[in-house]
C-alpha positions as CSV (number, residue, x, y, z in Angstrom):
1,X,133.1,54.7,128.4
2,X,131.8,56.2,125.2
3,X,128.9,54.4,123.4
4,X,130.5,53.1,120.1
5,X,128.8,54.6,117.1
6,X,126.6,52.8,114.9
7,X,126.5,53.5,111.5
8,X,122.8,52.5,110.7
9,X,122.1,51.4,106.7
10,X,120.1,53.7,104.9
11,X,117.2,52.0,102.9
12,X,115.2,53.8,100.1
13,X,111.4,52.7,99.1
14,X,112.8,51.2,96.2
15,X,115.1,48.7,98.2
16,X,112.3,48.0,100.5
17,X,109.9,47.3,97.9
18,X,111.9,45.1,95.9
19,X,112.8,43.1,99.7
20,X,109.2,42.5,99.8
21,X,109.1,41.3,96.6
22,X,112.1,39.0,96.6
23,X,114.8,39.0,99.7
24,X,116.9,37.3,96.9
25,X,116.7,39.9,94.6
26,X,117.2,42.5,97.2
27,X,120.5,40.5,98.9
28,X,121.4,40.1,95.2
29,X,121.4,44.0,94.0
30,X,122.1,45.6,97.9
31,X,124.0,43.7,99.7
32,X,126.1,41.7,96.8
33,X,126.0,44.6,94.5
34,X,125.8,42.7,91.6
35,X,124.6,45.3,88.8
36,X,123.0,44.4,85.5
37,X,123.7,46.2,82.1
38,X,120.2,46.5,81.4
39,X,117.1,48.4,82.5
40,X,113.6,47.2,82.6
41,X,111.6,50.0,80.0
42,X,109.1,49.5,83.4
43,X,112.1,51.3,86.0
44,X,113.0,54.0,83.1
45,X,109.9,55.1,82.6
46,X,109.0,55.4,86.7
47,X,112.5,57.5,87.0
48,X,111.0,59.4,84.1
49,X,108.1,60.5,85.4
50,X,109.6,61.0,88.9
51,X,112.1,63.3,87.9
52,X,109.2,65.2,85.9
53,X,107.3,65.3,89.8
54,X,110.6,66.0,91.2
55,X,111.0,69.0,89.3
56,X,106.8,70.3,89.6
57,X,107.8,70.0,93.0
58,X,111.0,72.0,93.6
59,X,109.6,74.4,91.3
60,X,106.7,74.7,93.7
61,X,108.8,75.8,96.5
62,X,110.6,78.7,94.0
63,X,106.7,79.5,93.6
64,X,106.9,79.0,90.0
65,X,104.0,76.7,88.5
66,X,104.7,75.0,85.5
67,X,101.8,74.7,83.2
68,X,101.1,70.9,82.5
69,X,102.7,71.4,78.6
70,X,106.0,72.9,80.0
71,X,106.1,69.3,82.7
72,X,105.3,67.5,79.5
73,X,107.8,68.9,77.5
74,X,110.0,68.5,80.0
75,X,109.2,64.8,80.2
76,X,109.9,63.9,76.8
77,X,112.9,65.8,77.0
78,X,114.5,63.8,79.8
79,X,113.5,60.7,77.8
80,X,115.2,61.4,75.3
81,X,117.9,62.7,76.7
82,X,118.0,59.4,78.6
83,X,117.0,56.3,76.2
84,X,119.3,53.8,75.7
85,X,119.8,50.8,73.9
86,X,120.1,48.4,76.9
87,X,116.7,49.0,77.9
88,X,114.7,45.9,77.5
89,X,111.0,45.8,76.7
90,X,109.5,42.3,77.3
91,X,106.1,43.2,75.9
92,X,107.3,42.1,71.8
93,X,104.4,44.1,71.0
94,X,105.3,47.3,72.6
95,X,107.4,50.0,71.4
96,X,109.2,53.0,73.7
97,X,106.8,55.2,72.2
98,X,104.0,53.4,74.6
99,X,105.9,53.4,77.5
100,X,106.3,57.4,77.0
101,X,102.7,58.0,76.0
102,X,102.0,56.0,79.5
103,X,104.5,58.3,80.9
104,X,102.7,61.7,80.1
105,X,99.5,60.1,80.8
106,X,100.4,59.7,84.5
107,X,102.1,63.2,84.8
108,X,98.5,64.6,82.9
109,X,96.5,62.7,85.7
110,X,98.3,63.5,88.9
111,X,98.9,67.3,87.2
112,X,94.6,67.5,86.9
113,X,94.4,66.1,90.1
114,X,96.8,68.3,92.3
115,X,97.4,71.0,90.9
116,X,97.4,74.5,91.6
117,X,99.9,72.0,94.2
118,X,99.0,74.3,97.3
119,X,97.2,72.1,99.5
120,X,100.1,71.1,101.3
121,X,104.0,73.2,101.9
122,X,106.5,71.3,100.4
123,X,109.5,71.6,102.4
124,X,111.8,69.4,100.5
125,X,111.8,66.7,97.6
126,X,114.5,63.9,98.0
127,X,114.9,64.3,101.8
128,X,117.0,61.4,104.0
129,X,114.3,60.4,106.7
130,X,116.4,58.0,109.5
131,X,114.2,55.6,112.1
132,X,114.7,52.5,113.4
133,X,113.1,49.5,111.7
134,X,113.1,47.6,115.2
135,X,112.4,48.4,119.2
136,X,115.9,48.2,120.1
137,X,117.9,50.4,117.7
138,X,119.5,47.4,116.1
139,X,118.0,47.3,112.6
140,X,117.6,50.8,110.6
């Protein structure tokens, strides 16, 4: 008899981060898949400067450095590129343009920090890592 295949769910750091937070929340967005027509200004800007990384990164492994102005310009170009008017800013007093100076300032800081980026390989950006979140197989 053939063991029957388990199809195991695939969890990202988001989705465990925002379990942590609120199992509600999580049960709500995951498992329900009830989607909201708005973004949080704080979710946009973290995919913003992500994708920015993302790219230093993959670039990296093509051994082309970008020089901190071409990430920077890069940066503003996705957010532009990606602004929308259903992203909500609960801070009355704060405008996008904050959000994207805060943006740049984080790509500036890890840039200063890690770059020439060779202290590590990068094998991959992005990559599907499967284990088990219990002893038995049963959850992962």
């Amino acid at each position: 008899m053939r063991k029957e295949e388990v199809t195991m769910p695939i969890y990202s750091h988001s989705q465990l981060s925002m379990y942590e937070e609120c199992p509600l929340k999580y049960k709500l967005c995951y498992r329900d898949k009830i989607k909201r027509d708005i973004e949080g200004v704080e979710a946009f800007l973290g995919t913003m400067v992500h994708e920015t990384l993302k790219k230093c990164y993959n670039d990296i492994r093509l051994t082309k450095l970008n020089a901190l102005s071409d990430l920077l310009s890069y940066h503003d170009t996705l957010w532009q590129q990606n602004w929308h008017d259903s992203i909500v800013i609960t801070k009355k007093d704060l405008k996008p343009g904050h959000y994207q100076a805060l943006g740049k300032k984080m790509i500036e800081a890890y840039y200063q920090r890690y770059a020439p980026f060779d202290s590590d390989m990068t094998i991959g950006t992005e990559m599907r890592l499967l284990f088990s979140l219990d002893d038995d197989d049963k959850i992962g």
